[in-house]
DRENPA-3360 file (N, C-alpha, C; in nm, 2 decimals, always signed):
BEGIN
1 = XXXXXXXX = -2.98/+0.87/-6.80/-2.86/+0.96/-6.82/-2.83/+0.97/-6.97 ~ -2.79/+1.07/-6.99/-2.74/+1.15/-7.17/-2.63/+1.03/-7.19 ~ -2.63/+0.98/-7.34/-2.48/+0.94/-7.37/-2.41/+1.05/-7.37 ~ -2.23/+0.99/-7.34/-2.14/+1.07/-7.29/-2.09/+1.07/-7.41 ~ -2.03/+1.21/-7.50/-2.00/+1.22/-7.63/-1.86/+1.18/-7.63 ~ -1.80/+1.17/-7.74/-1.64/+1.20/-7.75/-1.56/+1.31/-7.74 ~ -1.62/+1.39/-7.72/-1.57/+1.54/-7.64/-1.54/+1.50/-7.53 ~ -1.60/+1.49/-7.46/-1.65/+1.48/-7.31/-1.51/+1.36/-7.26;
9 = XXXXXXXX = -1.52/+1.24/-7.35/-1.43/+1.12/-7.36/-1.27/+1.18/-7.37 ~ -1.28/+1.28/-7.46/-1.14/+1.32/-7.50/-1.06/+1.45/-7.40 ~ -1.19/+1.45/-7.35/-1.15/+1.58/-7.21/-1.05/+1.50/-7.14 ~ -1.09/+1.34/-7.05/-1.06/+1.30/-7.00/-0.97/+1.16/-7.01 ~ -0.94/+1.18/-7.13/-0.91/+1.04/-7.18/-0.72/+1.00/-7.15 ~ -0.68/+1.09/-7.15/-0.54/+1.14/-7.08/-0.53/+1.12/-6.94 ~ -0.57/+1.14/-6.87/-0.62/+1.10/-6.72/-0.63/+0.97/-6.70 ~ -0.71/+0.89/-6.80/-0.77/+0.78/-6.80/-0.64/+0.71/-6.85;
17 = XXXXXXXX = -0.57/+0.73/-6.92/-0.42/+0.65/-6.98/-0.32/+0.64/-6.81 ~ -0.29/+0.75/-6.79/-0.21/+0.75/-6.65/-0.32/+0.69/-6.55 ~ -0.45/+0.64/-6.53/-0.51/+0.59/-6.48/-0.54/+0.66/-6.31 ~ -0.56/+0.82/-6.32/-0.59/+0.90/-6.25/-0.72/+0.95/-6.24 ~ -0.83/+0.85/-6.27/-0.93/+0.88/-6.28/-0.99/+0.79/-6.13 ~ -1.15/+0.84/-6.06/-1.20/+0.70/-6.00/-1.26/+0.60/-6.13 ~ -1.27/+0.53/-6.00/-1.38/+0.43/-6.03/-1.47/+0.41/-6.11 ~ -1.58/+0.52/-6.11/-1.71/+0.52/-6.13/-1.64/+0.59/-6.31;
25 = XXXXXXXX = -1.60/+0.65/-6.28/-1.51/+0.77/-6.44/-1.46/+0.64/-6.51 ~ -1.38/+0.58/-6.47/-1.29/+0.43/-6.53/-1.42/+0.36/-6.61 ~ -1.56/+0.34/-6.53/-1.64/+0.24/-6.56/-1.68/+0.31/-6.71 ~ -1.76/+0.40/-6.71/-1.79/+0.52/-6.77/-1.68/+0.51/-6.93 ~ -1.55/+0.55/-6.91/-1.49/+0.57/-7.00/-1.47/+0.41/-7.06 ~ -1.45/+0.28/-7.03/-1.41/+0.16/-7.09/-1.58/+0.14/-7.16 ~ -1.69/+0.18/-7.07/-1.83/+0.17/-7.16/-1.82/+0.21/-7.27 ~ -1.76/+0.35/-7.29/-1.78/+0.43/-7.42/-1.69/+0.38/-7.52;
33 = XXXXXXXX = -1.53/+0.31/-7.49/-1.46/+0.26/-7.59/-1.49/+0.16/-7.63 ~ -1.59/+0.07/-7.58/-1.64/-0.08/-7.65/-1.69/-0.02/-7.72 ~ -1.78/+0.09/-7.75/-1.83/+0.11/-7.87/-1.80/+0.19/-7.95 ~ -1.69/+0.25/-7.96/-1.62/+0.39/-7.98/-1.46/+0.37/-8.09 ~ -1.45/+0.32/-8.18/-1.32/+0.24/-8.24/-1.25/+0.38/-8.25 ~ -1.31/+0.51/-8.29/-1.21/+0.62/-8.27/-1.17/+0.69/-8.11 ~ -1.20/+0.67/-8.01/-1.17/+0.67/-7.92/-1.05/+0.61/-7.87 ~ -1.15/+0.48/-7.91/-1.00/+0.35/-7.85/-0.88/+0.38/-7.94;
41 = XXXXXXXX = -0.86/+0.42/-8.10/-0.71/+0.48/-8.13/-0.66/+0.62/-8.10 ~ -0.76/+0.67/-8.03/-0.66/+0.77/-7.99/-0.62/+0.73/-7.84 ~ -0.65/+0.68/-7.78/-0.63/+0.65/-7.67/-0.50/+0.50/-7.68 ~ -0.49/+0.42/-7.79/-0.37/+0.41/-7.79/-0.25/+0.51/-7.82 ~ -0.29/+0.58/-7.93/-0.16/+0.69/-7.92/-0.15/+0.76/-7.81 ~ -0.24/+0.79/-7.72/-0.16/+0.86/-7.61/-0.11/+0.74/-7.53 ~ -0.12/+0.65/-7.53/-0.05/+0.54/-7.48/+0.09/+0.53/-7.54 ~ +0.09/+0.53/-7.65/+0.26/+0.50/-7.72/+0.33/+0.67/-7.69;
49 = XXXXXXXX = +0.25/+0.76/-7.65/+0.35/+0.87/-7.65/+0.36/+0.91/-7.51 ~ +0.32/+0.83/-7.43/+0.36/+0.80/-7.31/+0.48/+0.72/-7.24 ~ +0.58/+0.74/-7.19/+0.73/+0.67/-7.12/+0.65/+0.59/-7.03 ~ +0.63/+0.46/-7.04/+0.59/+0.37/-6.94/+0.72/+0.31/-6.87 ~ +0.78/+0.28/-6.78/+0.85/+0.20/-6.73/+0.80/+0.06/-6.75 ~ +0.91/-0.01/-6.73/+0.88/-0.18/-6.73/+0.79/-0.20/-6.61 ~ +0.74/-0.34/-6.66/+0.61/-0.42/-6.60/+0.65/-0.41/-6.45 ~ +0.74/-0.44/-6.42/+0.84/-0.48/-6.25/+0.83/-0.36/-6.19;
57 = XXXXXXXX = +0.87/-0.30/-6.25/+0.92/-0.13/-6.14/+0.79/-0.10/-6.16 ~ +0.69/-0.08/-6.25/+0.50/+0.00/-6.23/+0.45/-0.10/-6.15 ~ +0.50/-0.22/-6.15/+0.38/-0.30/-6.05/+0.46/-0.29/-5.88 ~ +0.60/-0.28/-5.88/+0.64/-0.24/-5.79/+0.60/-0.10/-5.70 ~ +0.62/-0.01/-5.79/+0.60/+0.13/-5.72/+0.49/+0.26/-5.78 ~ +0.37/+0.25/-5.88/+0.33/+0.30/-5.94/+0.29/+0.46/-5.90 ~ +0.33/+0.46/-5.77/+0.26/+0.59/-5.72/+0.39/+0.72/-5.78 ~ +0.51/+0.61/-5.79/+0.62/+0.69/-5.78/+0.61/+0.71/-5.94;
65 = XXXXXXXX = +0.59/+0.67/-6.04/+0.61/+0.69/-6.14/+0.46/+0.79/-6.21 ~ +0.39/+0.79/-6.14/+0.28/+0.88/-6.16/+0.32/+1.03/-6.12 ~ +0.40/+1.03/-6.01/+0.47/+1.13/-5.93/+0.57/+1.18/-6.03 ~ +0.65/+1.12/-6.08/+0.76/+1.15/-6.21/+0.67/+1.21/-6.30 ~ +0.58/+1.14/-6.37/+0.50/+1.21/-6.48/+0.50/+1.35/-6.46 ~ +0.41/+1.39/-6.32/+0.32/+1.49/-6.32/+0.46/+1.64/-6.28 ~ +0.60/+1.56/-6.19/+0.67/+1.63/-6.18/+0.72/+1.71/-6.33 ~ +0.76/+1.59/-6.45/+0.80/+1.63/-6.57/+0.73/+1.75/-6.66;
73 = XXXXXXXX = +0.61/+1.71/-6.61/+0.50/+1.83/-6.65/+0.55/+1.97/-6.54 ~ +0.56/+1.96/-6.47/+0.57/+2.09/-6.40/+0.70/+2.17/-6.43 ~ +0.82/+2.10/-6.45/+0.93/+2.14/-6.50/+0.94/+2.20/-6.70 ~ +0.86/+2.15/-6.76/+0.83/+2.21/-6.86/+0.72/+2.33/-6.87 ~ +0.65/+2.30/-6.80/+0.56/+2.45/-6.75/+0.66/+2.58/-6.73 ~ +0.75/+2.53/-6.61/+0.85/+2.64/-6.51/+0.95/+2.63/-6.66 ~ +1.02/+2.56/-6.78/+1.06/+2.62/-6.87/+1.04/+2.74/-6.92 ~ +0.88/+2.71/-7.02/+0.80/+2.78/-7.07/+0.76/+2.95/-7.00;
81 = XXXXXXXX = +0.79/+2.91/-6.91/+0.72/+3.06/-6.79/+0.84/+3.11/-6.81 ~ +0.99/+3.05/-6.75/+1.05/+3.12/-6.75/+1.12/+3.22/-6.93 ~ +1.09/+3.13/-6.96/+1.16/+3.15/-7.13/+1.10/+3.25/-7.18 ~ +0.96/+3.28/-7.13/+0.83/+3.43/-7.14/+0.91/+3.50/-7.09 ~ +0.92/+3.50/-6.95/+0.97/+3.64/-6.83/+1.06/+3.67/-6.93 ~ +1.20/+3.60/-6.95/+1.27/+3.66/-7.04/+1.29/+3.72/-7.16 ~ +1.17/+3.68/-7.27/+1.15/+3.76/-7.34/+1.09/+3.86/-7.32 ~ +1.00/+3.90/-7.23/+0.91/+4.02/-7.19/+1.03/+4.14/-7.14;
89 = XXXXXXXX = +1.16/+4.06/-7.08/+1.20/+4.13/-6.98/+1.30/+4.26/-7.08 ~ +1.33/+4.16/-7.18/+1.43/+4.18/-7.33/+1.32/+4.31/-7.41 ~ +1.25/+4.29/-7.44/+1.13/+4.33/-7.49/+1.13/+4.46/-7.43 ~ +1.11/+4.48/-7.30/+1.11/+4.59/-7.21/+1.23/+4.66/-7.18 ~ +1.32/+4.61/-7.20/+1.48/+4.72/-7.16/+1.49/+4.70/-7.30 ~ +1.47/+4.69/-7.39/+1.46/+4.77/-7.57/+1.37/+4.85/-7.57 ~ +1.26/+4.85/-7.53/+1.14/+4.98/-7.57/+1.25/+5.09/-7.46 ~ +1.26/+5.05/-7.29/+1.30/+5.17/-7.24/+1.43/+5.19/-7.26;
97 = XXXXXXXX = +1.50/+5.14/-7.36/+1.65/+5.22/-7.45/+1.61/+5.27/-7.56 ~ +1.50/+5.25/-7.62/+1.47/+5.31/-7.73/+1.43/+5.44/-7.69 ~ +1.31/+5.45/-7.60/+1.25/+5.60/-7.54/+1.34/+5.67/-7.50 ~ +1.44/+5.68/-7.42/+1.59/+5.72/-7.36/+1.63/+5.82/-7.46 ~ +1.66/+5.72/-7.57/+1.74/+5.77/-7.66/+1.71/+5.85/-7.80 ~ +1.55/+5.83/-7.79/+1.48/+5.86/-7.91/+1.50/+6.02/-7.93 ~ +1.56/+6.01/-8.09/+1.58/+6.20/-8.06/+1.47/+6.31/-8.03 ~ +1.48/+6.40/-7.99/+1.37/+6.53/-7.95/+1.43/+6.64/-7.98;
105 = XXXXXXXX = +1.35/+6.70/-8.02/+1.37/+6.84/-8.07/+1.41/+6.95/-7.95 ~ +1.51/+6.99/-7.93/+1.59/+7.08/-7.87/+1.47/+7.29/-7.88 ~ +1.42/+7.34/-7.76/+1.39/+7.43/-7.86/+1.49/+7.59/-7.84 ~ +1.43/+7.67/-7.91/+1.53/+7.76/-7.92/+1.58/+7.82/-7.83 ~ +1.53/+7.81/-7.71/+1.65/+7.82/-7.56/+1.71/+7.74/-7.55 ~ +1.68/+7.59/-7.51/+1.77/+7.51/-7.47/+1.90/+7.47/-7.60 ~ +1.89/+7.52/-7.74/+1.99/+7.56/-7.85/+2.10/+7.62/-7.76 ~ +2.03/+7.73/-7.72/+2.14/+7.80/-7.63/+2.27/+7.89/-7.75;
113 = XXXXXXXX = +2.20/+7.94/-7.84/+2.23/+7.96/-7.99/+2.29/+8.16/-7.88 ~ +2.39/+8.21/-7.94/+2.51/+8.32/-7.83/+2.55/+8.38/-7.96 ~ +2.59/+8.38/-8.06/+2.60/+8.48/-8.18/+2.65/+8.38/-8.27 ~ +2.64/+8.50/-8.40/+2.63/+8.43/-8.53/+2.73/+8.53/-8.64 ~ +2.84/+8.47/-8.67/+2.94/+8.53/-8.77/+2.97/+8.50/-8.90 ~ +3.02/+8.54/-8.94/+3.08/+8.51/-9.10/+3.17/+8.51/-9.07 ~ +3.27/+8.38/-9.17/+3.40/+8.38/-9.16/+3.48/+8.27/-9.31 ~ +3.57/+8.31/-9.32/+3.65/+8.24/-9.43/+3.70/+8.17/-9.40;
121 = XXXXXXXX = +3.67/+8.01/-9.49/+3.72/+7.85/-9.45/+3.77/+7.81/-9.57 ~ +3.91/+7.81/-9.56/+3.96/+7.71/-9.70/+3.93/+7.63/-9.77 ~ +3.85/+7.56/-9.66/+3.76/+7.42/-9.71/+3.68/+7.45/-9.83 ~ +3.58/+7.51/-9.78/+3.52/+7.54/-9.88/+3.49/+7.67/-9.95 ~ +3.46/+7.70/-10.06/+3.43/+7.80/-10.13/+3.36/+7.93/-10.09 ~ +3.39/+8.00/-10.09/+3.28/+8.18/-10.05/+3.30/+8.17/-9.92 ~ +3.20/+8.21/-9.86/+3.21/+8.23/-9.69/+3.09/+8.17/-9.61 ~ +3.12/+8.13/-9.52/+3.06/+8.02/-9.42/+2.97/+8.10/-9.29;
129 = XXXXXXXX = +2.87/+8.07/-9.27/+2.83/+8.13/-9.17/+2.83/+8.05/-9.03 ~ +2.87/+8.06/-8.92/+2.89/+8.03/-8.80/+2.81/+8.05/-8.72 ~ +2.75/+7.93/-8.67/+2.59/+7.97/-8.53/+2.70/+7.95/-8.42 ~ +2.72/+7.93/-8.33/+2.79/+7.93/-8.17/+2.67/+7.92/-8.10 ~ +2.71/+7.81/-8.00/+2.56/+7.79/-7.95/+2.63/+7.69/-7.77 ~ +2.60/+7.71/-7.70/+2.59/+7.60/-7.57/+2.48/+7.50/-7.53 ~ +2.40/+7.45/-7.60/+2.37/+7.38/-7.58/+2.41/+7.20/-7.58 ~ +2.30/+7.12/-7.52/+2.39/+6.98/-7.51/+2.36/+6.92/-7.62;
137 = XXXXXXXX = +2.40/+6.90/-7.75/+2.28/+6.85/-7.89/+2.34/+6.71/-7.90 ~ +2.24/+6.66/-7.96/+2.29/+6.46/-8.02/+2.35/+6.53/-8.17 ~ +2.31/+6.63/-8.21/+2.34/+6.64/-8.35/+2.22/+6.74/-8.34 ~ +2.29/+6.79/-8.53/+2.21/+6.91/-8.53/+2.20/+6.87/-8.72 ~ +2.10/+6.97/-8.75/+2.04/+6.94/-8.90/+1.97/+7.08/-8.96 ~ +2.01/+7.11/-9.09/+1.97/+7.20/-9.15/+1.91/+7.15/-9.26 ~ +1.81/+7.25/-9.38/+1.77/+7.24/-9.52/+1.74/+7.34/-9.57 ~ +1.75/+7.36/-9.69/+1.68/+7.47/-9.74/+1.59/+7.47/-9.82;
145 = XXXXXXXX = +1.50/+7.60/-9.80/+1.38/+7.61/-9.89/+1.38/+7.75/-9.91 ~ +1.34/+7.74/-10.07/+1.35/+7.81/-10.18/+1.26/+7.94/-10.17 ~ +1.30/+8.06/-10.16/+1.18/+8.15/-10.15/+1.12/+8.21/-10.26 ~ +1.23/+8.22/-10.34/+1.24/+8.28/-10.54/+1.28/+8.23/-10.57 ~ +1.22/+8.14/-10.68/+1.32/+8.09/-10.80/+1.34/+8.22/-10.91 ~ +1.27/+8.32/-10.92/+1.33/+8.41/-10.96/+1.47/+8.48/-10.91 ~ +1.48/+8.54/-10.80/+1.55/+8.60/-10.74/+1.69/+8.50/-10.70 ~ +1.62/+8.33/-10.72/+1.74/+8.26/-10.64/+1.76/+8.32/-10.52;
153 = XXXXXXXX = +1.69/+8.32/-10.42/+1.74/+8.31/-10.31/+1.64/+8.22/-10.18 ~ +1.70/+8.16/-10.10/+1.67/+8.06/-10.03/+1.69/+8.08/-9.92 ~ +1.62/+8.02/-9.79/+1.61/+8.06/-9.64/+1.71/+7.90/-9.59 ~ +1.79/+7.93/-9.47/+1.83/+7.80/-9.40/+1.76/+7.75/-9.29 ~ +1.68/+7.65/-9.27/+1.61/+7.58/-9.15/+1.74/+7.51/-9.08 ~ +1.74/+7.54/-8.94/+1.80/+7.43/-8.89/+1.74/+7.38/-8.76 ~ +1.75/+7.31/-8.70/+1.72/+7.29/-8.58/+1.81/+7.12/-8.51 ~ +1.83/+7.18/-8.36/+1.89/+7.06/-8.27/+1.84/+6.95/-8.21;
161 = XXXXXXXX = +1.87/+6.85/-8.20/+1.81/+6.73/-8.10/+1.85/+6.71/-7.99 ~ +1.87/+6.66/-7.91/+1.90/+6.59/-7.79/+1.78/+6.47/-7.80 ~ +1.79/+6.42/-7.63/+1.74/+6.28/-7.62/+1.67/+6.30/-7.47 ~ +1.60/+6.25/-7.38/+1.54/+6.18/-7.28/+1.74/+6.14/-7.15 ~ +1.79/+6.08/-7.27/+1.93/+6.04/-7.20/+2.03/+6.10/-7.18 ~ +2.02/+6.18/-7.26/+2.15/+6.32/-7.29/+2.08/+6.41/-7.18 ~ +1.96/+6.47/-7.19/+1.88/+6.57/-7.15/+1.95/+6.55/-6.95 ~ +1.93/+6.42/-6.96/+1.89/+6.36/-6.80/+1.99/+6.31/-6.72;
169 = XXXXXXXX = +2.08/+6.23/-6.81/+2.16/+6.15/-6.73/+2.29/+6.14/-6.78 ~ +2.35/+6.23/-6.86/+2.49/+6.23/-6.90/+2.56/+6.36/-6.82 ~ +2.67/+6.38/-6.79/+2.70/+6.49/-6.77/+2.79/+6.53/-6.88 ~ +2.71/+6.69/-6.85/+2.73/+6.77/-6.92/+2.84/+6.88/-6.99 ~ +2.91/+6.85/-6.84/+3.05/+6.93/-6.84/+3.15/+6.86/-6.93 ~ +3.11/+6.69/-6.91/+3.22/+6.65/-6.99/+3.18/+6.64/-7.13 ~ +3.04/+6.65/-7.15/+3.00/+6.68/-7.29/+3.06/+6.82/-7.34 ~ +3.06/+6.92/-7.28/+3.08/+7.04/-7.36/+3.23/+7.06/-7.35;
177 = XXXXXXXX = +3.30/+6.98/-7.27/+3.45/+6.98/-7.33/+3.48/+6.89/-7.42 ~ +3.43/+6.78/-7.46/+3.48/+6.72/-7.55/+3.39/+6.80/-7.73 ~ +3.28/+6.86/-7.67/+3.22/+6.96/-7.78/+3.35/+7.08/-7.85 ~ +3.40/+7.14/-7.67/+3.51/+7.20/-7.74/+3.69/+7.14/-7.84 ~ +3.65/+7.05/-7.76/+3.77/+6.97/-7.80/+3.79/+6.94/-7.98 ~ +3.68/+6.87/-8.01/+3.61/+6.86/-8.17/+3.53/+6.98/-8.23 ~ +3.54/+7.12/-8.20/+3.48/+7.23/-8.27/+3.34/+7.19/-8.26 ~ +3.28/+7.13/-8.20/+3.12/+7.08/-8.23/+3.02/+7.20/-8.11;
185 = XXXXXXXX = +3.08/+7.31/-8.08/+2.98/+7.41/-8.03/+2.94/+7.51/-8.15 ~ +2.96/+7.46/-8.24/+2.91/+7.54/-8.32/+2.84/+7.49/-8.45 ~ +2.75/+7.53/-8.54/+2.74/+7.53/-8.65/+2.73/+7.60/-8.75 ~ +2.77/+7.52/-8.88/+2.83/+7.57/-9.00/+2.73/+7.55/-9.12 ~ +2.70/+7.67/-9.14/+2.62/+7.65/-9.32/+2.77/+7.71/-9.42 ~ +2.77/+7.61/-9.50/+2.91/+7.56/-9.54/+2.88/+7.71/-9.64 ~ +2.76/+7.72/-9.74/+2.79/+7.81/-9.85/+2.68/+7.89/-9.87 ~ +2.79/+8.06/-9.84/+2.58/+8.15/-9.83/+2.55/+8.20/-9.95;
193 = XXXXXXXX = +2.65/+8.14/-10.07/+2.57/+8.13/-10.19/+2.65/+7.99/-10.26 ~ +2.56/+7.90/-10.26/+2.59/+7.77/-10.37/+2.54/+7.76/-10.47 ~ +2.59/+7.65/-10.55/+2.50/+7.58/-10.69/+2.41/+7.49/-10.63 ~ +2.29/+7.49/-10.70/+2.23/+7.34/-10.69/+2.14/+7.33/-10.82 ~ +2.09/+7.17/-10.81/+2.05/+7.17/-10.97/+1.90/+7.22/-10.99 ~ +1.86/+7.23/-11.08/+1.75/+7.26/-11.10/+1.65/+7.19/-11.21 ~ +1.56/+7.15/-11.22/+1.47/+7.12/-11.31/+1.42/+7.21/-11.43 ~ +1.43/+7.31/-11.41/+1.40/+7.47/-11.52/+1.51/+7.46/-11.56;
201 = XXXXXXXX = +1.63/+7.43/-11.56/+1.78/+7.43/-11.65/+1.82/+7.35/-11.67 ~ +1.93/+7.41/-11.78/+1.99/+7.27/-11.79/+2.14/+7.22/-11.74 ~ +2.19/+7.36/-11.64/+2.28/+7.37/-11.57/+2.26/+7.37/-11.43 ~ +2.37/+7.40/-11.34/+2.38/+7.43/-11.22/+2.32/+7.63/-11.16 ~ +2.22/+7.60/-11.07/+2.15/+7.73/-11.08/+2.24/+7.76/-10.91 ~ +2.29/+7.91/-10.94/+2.32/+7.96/-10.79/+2.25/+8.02/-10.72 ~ +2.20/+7.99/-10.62/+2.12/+8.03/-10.53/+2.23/+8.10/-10.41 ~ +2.13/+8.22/-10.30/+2.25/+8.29/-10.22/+2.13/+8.27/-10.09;
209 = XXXXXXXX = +2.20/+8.21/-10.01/+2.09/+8.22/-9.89/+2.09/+8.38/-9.79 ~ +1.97/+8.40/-9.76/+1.93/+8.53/-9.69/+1.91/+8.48/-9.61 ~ +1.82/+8.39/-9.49/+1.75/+8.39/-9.38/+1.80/+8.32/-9.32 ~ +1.82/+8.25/-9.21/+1.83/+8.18/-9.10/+1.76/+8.15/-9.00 ~ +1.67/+8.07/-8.98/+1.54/+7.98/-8.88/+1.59/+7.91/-8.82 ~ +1.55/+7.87/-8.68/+1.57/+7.80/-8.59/+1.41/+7.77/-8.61 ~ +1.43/+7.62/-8.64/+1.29/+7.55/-8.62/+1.27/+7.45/-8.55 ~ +1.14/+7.40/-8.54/+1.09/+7.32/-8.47/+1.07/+7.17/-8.53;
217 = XXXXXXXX = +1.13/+7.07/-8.49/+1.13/+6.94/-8.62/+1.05/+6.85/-8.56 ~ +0.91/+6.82/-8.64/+0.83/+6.68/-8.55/+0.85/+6.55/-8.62 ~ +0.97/+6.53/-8.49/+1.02/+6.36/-8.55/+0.87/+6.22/-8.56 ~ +0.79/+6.25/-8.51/+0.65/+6.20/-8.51/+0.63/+6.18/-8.71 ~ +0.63/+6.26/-8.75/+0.59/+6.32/-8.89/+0.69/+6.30/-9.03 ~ +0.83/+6.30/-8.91/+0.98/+6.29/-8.98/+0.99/+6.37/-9.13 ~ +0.98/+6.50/-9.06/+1.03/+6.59/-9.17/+0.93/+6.74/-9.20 ~ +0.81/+6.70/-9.08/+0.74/+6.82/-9.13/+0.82/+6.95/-9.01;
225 = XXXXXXXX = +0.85/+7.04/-9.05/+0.87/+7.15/-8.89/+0.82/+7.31/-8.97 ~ +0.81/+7.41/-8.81/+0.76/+7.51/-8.86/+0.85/+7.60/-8.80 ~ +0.83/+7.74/-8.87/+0.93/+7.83/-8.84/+0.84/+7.91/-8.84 ~ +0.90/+8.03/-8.72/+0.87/+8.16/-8.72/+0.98/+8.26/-8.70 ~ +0.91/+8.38/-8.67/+1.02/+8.54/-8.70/+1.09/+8.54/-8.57 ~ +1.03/+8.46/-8.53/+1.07/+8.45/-8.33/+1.22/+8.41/-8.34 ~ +1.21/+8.28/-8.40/+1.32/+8.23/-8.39/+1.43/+8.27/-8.54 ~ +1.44/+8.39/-8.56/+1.52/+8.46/-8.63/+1.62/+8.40/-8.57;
233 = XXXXX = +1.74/+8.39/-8.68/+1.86/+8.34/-8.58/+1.99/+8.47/-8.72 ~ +1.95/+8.45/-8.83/+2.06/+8.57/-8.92/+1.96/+8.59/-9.03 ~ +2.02/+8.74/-9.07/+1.90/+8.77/-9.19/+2.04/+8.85/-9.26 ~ +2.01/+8.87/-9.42/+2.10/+8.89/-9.45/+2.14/+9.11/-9.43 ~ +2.25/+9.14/-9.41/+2.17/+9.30/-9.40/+2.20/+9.39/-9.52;
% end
């Protein structure tokens, strides 16, 4: 027969300390520690990091305290398991509140976008143009881009979001009254001609916005979207 390596020894050697091995394994393993000095210290330290009861009570009852061992082990198992499930579980009702809620792009129907005015706001300066819209939105977002820097004049992109949660499982009725409640059925491009700065000057350049887009925003990309003539929403006349 092959000598038995210290592998093989250290597979079993834990077994052999609680003395859950047979016979024939017992003979086997005390052969290899007579000649084995790194064996035999590791096999004291699992001995010292083992709870032995006193001499009296293991020679009295040793079945029972082997039974303790093996229970102690199984209750640190059932820890460990359970302390996973619950982070898995945690893990999982955050990814499905994140999806729920993750914004989406609203498209130009469900905007639900009904006319578009001009009107005078004290607030601010020149005159304001007004979208009115029924739709259910988390929020809504505009930007502008530049069509002439000669001409100064600039198109407004905007487009709405909702959510998976909004879309699905709020109701609606009481969203669009508390919409009307706070003026939030509508949106406002605050100024259809502003200053902004410019890099070619050395002042504030006024720009006058013409166009008005309803577009399409891919939150995937965060920030690229595209527009078309489709979704005309004001042009200037």
């Amino acid at each position: 027969m092959s000598k038995i390596t210290c592998d093989v020894i250290a597979d079993i050697l834990e077994l052999y300390a609680d003395e859950m091995v047979s016979n024939d394994t017992k003979s086997l393993v005390q052969e290899h520690l007579a000649a084995c000095p790194a064996c035999t210290e590791k096999l004291a330290l699992i001995k010292q990091s083992i709870s032995i009861p006193t001499l009296t009570k293991s020679k009295e009852n040793p079945l029972a305290n082997i039974l303790k061992r093996i229970k102690k082990r199984i209750k640190i198992k059932q820890l460990i398991l359970v302390t996973g499930s619950m982070v898995l579980v945690s893990l999982l009702v955050s990814y499905i509140y994140v999806s729920l809620n993750e914004p989406r792009n609203m498209t130009y129907e469900q905007a639900g976008i009904t006319n578009v005015e001009i009107i005078h706001d004290h607030h601010v300066w020149g005159e304001v143009l007004r979208i009115n819209f029924t739709g259910i939105s988390h929020g809504t977002y505009g930007q502008y881009v530049v069509i002439s820097e000669e001409e100064k004049t600039v198109e407004s992109h905007i487009f709405f979001y909702d959510s998976i949660w909004l879309r699905n499982f709020r109701d609606h009725d009481q969203i669009r009254a508390l919409q009307k409640e706070y003026g939030e059925e509508s949106y406002h491009i605050d100024q259809l001609t502003f200053n902004n700065w410019s890099e070619f000057h050395e002042d504030y350049v006024e720009y006058e916005v013409v166009r008005v887009y309803y577009c399409e925003f891919d939150f995937l990309r965060r920030g690229a979207h595209k527009c078309g003539d489709v979704n005309l929403v004001w042009e200037k006349g």
